[in-house]
C-alpha positions as CSV (number, residue, x, y, z in Angstrom):
1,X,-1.1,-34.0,7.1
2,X,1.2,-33.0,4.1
3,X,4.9,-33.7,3.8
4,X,6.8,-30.9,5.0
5,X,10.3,-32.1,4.0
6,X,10.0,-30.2,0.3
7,X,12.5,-31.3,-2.1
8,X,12.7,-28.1,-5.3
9,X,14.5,-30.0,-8.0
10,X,15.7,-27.3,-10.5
11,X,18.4,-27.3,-13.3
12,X,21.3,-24.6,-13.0
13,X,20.8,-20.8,-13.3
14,X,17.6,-20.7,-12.6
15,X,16.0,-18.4,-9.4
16,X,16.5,-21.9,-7.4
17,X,19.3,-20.2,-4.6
18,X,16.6,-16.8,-4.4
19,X,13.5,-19.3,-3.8
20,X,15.5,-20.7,-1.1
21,X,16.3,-17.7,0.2
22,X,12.3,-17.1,0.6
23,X,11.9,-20.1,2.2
24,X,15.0,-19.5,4.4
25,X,13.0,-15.7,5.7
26,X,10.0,-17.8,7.3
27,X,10.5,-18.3,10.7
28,X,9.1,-22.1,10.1
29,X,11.5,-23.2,7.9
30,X,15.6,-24.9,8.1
31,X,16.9,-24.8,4.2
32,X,19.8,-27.2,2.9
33,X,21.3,-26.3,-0.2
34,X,22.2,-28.9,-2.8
35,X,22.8,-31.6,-0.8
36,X,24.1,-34.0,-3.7
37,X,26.3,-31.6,-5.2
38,X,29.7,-33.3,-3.5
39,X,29.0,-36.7,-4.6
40,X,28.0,-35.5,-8.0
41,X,31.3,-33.7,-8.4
42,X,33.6,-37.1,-6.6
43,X,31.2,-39.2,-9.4
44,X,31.5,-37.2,-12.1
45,X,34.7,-35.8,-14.4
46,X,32.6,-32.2,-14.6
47,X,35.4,-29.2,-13.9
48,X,33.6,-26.7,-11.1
49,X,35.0,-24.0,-9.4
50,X,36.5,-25.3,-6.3
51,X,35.7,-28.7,-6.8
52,X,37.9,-30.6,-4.4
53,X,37.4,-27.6,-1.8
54,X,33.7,-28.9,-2.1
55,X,34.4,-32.5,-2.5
56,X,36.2,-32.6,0.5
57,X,34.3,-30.2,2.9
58,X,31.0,-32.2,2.2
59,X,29.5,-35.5,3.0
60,X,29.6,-37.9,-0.1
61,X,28.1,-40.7,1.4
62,X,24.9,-40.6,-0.7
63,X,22.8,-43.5,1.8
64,X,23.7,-41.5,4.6
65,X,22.8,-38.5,2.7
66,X,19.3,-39.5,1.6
67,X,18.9,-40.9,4.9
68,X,19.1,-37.4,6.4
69,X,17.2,-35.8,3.7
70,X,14.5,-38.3,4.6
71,X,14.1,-38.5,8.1
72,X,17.1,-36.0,9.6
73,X,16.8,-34.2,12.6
74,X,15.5,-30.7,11.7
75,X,15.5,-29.1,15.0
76,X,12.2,-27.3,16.0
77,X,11.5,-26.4,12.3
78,X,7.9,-27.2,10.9
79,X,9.3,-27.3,7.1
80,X,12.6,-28.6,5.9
81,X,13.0,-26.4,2.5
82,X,15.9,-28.9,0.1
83,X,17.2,-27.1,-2.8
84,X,18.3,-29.5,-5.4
85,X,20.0,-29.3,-8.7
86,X,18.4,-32.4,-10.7
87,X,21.4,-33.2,-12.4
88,X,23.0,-34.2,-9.2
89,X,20.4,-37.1,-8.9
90,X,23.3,-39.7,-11.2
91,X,21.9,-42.0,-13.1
92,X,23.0,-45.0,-11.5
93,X,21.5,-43.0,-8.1
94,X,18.3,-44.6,-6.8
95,X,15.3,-42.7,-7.0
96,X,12.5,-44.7,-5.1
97,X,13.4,-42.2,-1.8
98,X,12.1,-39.0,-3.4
99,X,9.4,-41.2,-2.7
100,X,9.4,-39.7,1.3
101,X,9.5,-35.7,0.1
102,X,7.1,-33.3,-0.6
103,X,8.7,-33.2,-4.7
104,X,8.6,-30.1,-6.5
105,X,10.5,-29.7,-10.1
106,X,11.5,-25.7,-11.0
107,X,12.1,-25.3,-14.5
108,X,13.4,-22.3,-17.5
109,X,13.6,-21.9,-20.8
110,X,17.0,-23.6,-21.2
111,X,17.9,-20.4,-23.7
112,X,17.9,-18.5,-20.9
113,X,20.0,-21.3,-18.7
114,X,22.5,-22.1,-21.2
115,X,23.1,-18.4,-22.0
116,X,23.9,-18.0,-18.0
117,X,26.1,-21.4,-17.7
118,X,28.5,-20.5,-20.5
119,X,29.3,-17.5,-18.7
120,X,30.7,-19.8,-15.5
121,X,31.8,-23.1,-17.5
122,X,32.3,-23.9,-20.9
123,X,31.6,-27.8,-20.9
124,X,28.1,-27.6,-21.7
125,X,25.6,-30.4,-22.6
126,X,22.3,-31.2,-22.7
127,X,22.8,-32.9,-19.1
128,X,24.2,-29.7,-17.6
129,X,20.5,-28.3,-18.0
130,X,19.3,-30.8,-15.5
131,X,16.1,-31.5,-18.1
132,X,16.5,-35.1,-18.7
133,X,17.1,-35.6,-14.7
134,X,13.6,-33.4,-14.5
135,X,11.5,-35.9,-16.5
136,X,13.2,-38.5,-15.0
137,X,12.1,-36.9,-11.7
138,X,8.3,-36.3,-13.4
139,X,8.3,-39.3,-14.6
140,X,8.8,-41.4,-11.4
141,X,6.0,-39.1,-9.3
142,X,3.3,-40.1,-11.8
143,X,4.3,-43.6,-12.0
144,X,4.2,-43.9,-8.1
145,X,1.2,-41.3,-7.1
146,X,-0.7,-41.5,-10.8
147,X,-0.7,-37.7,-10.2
148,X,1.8,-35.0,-12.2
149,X,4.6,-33.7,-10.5
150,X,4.0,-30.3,-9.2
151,X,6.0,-28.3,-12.0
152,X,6.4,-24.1,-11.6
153,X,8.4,-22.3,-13.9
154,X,10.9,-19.3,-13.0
155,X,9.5,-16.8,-15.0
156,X,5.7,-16.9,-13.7
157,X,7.5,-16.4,-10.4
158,X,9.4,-13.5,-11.1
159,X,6.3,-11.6,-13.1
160,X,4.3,-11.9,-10.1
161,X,5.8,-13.4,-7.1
162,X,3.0,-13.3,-4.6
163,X,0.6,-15.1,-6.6
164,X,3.0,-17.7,-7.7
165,X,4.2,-18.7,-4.1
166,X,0.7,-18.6,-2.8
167,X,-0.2,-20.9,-5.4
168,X,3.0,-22.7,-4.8
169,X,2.3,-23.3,-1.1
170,X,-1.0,-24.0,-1.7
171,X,-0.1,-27.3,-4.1
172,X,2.9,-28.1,-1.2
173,X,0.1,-27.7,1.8
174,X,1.6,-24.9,3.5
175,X,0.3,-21.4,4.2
176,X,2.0,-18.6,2.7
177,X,4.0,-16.2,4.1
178,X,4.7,-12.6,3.3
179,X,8.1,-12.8,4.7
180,X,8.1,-15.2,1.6
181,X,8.7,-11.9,-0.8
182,X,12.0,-10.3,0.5
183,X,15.0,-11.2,2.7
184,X,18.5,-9.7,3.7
185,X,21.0,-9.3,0.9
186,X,24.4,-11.2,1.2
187,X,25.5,-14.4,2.5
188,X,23.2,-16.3,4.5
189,X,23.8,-19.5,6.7
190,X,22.3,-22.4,4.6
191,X,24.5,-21.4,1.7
192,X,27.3,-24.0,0.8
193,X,30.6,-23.9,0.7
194,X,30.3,-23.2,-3.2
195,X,28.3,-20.0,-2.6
196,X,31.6,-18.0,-3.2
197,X,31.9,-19.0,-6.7
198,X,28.1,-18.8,-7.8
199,X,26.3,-16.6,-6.1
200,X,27.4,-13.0,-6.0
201,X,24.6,-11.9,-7.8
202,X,21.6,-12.6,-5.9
203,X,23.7,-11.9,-2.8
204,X,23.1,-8.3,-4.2
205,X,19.4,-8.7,-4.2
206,X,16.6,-8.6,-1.2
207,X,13.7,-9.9,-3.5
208,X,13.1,-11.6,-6.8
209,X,13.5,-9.3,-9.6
210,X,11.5,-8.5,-12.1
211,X,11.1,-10.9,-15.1
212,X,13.7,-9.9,-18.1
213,X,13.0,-10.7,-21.7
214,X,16.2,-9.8,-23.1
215,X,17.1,-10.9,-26.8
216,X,19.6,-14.2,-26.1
217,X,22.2,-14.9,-28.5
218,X,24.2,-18.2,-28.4
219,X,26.8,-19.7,-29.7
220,X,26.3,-22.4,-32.3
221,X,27.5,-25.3,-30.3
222,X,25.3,-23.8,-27.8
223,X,22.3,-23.8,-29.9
224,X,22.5,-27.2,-30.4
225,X,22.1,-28.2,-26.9
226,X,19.4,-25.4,-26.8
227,X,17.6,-27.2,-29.8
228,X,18.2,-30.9,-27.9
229,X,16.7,-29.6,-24.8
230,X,13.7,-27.4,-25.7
231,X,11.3,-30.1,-26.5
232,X,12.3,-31.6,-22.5
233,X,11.4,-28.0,-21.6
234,X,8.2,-27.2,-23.3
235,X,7.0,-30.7,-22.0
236,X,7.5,-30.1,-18.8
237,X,6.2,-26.1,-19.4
238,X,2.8,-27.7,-20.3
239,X,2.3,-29.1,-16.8
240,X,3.1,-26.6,-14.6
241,X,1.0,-24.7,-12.1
């Protein structure tokens, strides 16, 4: 029987809130939406937008945390859908509990991430792309299940979106679902508190869009962290699905 509490470990600006979102319109699914971030942002000196609003309005215990992730109630839901930034997961965090999900790691070309970031914060590094936290991640699964992590990248879901989540559910053990490919626009329940400041933009949408190729310019401090973080990228590019 496969693991139905599925944990989607992505870096920042990727399509990780809209993949939610597609999860969120089955009728067999509850969604939780980065449930680390609070104790990343009490454990950490980064500068978000609302940070103590979020810090304070969340659950920071990280054991009691996990322990809900792992074995919390989720009603009369078959599939508990966890969207996680990687990044989140601290160093000094165990990592032996991923151990109990159903691990999934959703990567982009960081070009493309640190080109969206540095239009909502302007402390960049290489760990604010989530990468190193993603091979940590990869690392772990094939150490404990002598398998690869299951790795699918954002832009071979938004070129053809069907065959990507049916291939995704496949790998995860679930049967897709059309419902899978559009939702509501706006707000929707499982978004966090944070929602306000991040996520106008797919508010706007009702399905993935279309994959854009658009010439990316960045700064030269930028490029730097691009250049530090491709080589993360392109090995974890090499596994995916």
């Amino acid at each position: 029987m496969p693991n139905n509490r599925i944990a989607m470990w992505s870096g920042p600006r990727n399509i990780s809130t809209a993949l939610m979102y597609s999860f969120n319109n089955r009728t067999d699914t509850i969604c939780t939406d980065e449930p680390l971030y609070s104790n990343y942002l009490l454990n950490t000196d980064i500068k978000h937008p609302g940070k103590m609003e979020i810090i304070n309005s969340n659950h920071s215990d990280v054991n009691k945390i996990i322990d809900e992730l792992c074995s919390g109630n989720i009603l009369e839901s078959e599939i508990h859908y966890q969207k996680h930034m990687a990044h989140h997961l601290l160093p000094n965090m165990p990592i032996s509990w991923i151990s109990n999900l159903n691990n999934c790691i959703l990567i982009r070309n960081p070009k493309e991430v640190i080109h969206s970031l540095s239009k909502k914060i302007s402390n960049i590094s290489l760990k604010s792309t989530g990468l190193p936290e993603q091979i940590r991640i990869s690392e772990f699964i094939l150490e404990n299940t002598g398998k690869n992590a299951l790795i699918i990248d954002s832009s071979d879901i938004l070129r053809n979106p069907e065959k990507m989540l049916t291939k995704l559910c496949m790998e995860l053990g679930i049967n897709f679902d059309k419902s899978m490919l559009s939702w509501e626009n706006g707000p929707k329940e499982c978004d966090g508190i944070w929602s306000k400041y991040w996520y106008q933009e797919v508010w706007e949408t009702s399905t993935f869009k279309p994959y854009n190729s658009n010439k990316i310019e960045l700064s030269k401090d930028n490029n730097t962290i691009y250049q530090e973080s491709k080589p993360l990228y392109d090995r974890l590019y090499s596994l995916r699905i």
